[in-house]
C-alpha positions in Angstrom: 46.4 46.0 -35.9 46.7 42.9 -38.1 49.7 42.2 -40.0 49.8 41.6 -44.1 51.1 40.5 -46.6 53.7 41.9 -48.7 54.6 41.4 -52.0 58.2 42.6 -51.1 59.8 41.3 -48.4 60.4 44.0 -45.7 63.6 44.5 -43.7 63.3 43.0 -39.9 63.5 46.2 -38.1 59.7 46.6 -40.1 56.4 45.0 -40.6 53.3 45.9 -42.5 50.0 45.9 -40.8 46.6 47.2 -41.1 46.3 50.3 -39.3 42.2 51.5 -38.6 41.6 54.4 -40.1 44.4 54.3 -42.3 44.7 51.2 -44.5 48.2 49.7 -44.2 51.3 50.8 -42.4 54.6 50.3 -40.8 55.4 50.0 -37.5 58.0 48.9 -35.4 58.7 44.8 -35.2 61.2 45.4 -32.7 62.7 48.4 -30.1 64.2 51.2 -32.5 66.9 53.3 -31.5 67.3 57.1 -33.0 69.6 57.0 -36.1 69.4 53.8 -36.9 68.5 53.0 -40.4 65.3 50.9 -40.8 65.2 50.9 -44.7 67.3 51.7 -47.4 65.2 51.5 -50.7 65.4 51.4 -54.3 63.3 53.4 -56.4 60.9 51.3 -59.3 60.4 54.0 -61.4 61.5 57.5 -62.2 60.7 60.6 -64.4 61.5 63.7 -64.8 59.8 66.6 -62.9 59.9 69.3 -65.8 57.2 69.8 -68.6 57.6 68.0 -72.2 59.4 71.0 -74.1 59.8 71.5 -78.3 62.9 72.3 -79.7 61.1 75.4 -81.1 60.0 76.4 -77.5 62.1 78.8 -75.7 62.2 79.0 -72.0 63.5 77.3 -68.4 65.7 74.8 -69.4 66.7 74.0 -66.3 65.6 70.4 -67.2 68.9 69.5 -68.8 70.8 70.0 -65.6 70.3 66.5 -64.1 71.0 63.0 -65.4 68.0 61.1 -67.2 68.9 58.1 -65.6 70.6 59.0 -62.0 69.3 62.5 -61.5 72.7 63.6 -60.7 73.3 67.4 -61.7 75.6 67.3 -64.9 79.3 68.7 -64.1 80.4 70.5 -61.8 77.7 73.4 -62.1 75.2 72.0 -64.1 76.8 72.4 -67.3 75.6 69.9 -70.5 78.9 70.8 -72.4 80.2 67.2 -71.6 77.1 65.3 -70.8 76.6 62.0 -73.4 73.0 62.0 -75.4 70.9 59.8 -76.6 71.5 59.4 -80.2 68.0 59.6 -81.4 67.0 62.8 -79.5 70.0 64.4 -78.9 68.4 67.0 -81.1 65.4 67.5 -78.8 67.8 67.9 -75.8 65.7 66.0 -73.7 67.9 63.0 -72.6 71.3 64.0 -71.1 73.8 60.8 -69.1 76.4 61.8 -66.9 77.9 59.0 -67.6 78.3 55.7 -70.5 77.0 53.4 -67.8 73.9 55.7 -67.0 73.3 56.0 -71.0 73.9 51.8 -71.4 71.9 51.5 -68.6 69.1 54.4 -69.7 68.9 52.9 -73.2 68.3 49.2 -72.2 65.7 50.2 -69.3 64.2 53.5 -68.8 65.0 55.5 -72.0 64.2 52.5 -74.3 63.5 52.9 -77.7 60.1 52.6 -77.6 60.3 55.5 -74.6 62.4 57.8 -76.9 60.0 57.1 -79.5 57.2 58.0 -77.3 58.7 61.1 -75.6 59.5 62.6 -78.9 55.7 62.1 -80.4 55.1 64.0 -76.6 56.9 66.8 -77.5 55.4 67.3 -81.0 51.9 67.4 -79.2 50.6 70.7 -79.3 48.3 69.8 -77.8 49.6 68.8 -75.3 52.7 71.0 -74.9 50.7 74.3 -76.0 47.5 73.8 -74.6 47.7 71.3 -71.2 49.2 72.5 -68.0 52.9 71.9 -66.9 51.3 69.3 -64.3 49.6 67.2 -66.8 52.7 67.5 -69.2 54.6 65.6 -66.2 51.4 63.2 -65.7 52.5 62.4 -69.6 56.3 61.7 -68.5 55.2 59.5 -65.6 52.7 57.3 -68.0 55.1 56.7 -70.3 57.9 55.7 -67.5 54.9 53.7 -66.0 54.2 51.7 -69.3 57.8 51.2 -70.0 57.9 49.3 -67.3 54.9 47.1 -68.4 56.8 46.1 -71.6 60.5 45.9 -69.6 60.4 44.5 -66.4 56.3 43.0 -66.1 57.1 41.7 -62.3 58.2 45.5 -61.3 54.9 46.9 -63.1 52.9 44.7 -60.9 54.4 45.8 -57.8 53.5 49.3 -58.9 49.5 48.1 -59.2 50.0 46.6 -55.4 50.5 50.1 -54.0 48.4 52.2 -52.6 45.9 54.0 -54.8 42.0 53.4 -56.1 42.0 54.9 -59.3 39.3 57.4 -60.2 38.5 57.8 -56.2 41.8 59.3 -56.4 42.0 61.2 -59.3 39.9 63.5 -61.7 38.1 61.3 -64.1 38.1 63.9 -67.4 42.5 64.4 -66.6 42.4 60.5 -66.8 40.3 59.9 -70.4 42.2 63.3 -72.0 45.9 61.9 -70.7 44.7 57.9 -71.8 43.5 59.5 -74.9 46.7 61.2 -75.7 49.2 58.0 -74.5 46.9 55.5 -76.2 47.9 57.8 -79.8 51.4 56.4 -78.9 52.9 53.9 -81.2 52.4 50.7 -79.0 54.7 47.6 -80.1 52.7 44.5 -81.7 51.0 42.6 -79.3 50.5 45.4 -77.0 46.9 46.8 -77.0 46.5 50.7 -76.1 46.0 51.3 -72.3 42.1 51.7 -71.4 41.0 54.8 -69.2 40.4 52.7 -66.0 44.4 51.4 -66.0 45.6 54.9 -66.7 43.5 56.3 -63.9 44.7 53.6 -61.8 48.3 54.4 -62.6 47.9 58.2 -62.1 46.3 57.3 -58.5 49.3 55.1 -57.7 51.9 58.6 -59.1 49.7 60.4 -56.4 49.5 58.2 -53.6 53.3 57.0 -53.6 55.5 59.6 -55.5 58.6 60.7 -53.6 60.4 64.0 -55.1 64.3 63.9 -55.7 65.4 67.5 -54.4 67.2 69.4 -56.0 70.4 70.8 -53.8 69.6 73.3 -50.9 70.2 76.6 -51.8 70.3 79.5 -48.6 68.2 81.8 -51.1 65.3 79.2 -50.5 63.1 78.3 -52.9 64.2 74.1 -53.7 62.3 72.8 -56.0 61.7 69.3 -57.5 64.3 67.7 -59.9 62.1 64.5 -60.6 59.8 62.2 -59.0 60.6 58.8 -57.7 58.0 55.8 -56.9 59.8 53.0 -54.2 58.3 49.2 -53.1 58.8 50.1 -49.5 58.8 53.5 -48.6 55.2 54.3 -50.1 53.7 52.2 -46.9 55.4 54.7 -44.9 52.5 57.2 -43.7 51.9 60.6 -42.4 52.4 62.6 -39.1 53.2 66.0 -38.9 55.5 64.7 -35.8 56.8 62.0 -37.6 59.6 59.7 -35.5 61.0 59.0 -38.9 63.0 60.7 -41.3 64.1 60.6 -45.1 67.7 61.0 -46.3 69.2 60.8 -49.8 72.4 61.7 -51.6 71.8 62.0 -55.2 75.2 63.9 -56.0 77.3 62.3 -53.6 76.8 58.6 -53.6 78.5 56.7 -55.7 76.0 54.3 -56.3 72.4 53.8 -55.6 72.4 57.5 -55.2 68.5 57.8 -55.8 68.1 55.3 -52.9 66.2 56.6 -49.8 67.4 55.9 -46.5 65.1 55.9 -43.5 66.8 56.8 -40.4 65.4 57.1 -36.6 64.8 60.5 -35.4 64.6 59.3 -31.8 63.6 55.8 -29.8 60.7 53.8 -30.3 59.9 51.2 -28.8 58.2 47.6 -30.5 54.9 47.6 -31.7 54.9 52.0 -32.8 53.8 52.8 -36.1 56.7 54.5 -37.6 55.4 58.0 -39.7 57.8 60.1 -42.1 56.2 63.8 -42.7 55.2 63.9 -46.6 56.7 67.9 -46.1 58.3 70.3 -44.0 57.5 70.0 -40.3 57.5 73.9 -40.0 54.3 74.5 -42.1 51.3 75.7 -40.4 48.4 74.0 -39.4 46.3 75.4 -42.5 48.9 74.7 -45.0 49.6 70.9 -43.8 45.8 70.0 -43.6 45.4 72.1 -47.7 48.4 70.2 -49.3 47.4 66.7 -47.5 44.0 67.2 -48.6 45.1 68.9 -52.1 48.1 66.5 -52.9 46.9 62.8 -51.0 43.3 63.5 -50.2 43.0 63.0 -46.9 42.9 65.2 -44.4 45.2 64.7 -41.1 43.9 64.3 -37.4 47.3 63.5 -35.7 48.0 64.7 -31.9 49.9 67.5 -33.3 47.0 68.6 -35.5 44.0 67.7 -33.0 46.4 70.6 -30.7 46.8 73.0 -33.7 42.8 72.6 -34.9 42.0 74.7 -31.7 44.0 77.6 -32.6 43.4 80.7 -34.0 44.8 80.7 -38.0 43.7 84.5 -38.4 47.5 84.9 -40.1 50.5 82.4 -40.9 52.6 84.1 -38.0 50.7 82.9 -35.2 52.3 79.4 -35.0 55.4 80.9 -35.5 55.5 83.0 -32.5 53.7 80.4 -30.3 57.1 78.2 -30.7 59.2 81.1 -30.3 57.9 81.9 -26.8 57.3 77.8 -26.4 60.3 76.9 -26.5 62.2 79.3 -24.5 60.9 77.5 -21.7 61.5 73.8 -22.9 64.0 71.9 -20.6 65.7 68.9 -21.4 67.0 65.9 -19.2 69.8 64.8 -21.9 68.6 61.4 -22.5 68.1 60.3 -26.3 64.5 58.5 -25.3 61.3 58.7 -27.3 60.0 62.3 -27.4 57.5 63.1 -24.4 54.6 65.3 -25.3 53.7 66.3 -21.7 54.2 69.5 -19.4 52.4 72.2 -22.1 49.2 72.0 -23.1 49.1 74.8 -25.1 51.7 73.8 -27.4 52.7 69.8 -26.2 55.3 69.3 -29.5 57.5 72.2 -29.2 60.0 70.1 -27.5 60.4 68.6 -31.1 61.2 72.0 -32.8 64.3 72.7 -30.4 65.6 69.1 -30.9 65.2 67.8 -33.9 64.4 71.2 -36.7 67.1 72.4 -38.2 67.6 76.2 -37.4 70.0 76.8 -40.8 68.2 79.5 -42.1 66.0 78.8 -45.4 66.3 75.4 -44.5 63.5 73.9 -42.1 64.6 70.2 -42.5 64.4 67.5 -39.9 67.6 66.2 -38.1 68.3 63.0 -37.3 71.5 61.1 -35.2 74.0 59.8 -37.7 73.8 55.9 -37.2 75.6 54.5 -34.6 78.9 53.4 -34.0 80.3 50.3 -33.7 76.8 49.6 -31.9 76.8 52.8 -29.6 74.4 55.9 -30.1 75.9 59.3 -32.0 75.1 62.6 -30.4 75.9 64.2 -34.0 72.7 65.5 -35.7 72.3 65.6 -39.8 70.0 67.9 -41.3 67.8 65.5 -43.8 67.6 69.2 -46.4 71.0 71.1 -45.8 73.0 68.4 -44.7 74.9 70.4 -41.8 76.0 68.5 -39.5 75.9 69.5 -35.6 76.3 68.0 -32.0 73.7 67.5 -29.7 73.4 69.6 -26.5 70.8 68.0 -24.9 
């Protein structure tokens, strides 16, 4: 692995290398211990997660819920009665604050004038609001986020050309000319030339190859679904393993500020020189389903130790795996100690130690748990729940 450089500079617990195989990564530039926090990062860019909708249209409007600027849900169940608008499409009710800062802030940065302007040409697209899929409506959102920045803050746009992403390797040429075609229609300041089809494929690659979604709160019915999507500096270098060592926390509607921050914490020890992996998705999917949304969603397809296992299984039905950790991990035994995760002692299924440790068994939920950080220097035998947020103590 060769170490290189980034634009960003990269907290000390991290570095960024050259991984073979898989392009650049980050691994471990000293021992980690589980819980501790390794990066707490600001996003570069949001937009909203629901399709461009007319005022004519009817339908979900569950879009009007969250917080253009912070993503925070609006009152205390979602309610708009006393949310602050933006004055020049409050009519459209497609830009909602939760607060005066958030709107001061929205205004000046990410709902700018010219973004307004260009959401609200959007909208009166039939084109593209009647005829394009909800998908490609949100592909609209993210450009015009994307080109906002250009014109706002040019630094911040070129750290969003440094991430990963090729351009048309990564996405499908004809979406790319009929989206540039419609965003270059926008009414560009002077001085600005229309985007050409090569940068808005390269942007769309960068939306697919780094977007982060901003949850919205875990319901016991099931069923979460995206609020918006979020782009960060750091966290896009972060790659994949289906038994990642490495897991994603936020707290969009409790923090006070930087609430669309992630946090990377430490799901258990590694030592120096280990690349650290989040999972891009539930841990609890099925062999089938991981390798079809890796392939479908990030184009690659993934040949970690877990998968190598599960690629010599039997995927007649979606139970099997299912039933392999229930009977798995009946006979997992634990010494107590919170060192890295051994895979030895079961051939058959080497990783279901990690389901009885550190899978949350709230039902509906499926998320990863992680020790809260330590204390005061010393290790926490509390576990959080990175999707529910319970909270439970250790027994191993």
């Amino acid at each position: 692995m060769a170490e290189v450089e980034n634009q960003v500079a990269l907290p000390n617990a991290l570095s960024l290398v050259n991984i073979e195989g898989k392009g650049r990564g980050l691994v471990a530039s000293q021992p980690l211990k589980g819980g501790q926090v390794i990066l707490r990062d600001s996003p570069i860019l949001t937009y909203s997660a629901y399709p461009l909708k007319r005022r004519d249209q009817e339908g979900d409007s569950s879009y009007l819920r969250y917080c253009v600027q912070c993503c925070k849900t609006l009152g205390p169940s979602g309610s708009t009665a006393s949310a602050l608008t933006c004055s020049s499409c409050s009519h459209s009710d497609d830009a909602s604050f939760c607060s005066a800062k958030c709107q001061s802030l929205a205004i000046s940065l990410t709902h700018s004038p010219w973004a307004c302007q260009a959401l609200r040409y959007l909208r009166n697209c039939y084109a593209l609001v009647d005829q394009q899929p909800d998908e490609r409506q949100v592909q609209a959102r993210y450009l015009v986020a994307a080109y906002n920045l250009a014109m706002y803050s040019p630094s911040t746009f070129q750290t969003l050309l440094s991430l990963e992403g090729s351009g048309t390797q990564d996405v499908d040429r004809n979406s790319a000319m009929l989206l540039n075609s419609i965003i270059s229609s926008l009414p560009f300041p002077e001085g600005m030339s229309s985007p050409t089809v090569e940068m808005t494929a390269s942007l769309l690659s960068k939306d697919r190859c780094n977007a982060f979604g901003l949850m919205e709160p875990f319901s016991e019915n099931g069923g979460r679904t995206v609020r918006a999507y979020a782009i960060y500096p750091h966290a896009s270098f972060f790659n994949h393993d289906c038994l990642p060592n490495a897991c994603r926390f936020d707290y969009i509607d409790s923090a006070a500020n930087g609430n669309t921050d992630m946090i990377i914490r430490m799901i258990h020890d590694v030592p120096q020189g280990r690349e650290i992996c989040l999972s891009y998705f539930p841990v609890n999917l099925s062999y089938p389903e991981r390798q079809k949304r890796l392939l479908d969603d990030y184009g690659f397809s993934c040949i970690c130790d877990r998968c190598k296992v599960e690629a010599n299984w039997s995927h007649q039905d979606d139970e099997g795996e299912d039933e392999t950790m229930e009977e798995d991990e009946g006979e997992m035994e634990s010494d107590g100690e919170n060192d890295e995760v051994e895979d030895e002692g079961n051939d058959d299924f080497p990783h279901a130690y990690f389901f009885v440790r550190f899978v949350c068994d709230k039902e509906n939920c499926a998320g990863t748990l992680a020790p809260l950080p330590p204390l005061d220097g010393n290790p926490r035998d509390i576990m959080e729940c990175n999707v529910c947020g319970n909270l439970k103590r250790e027994v191993f």
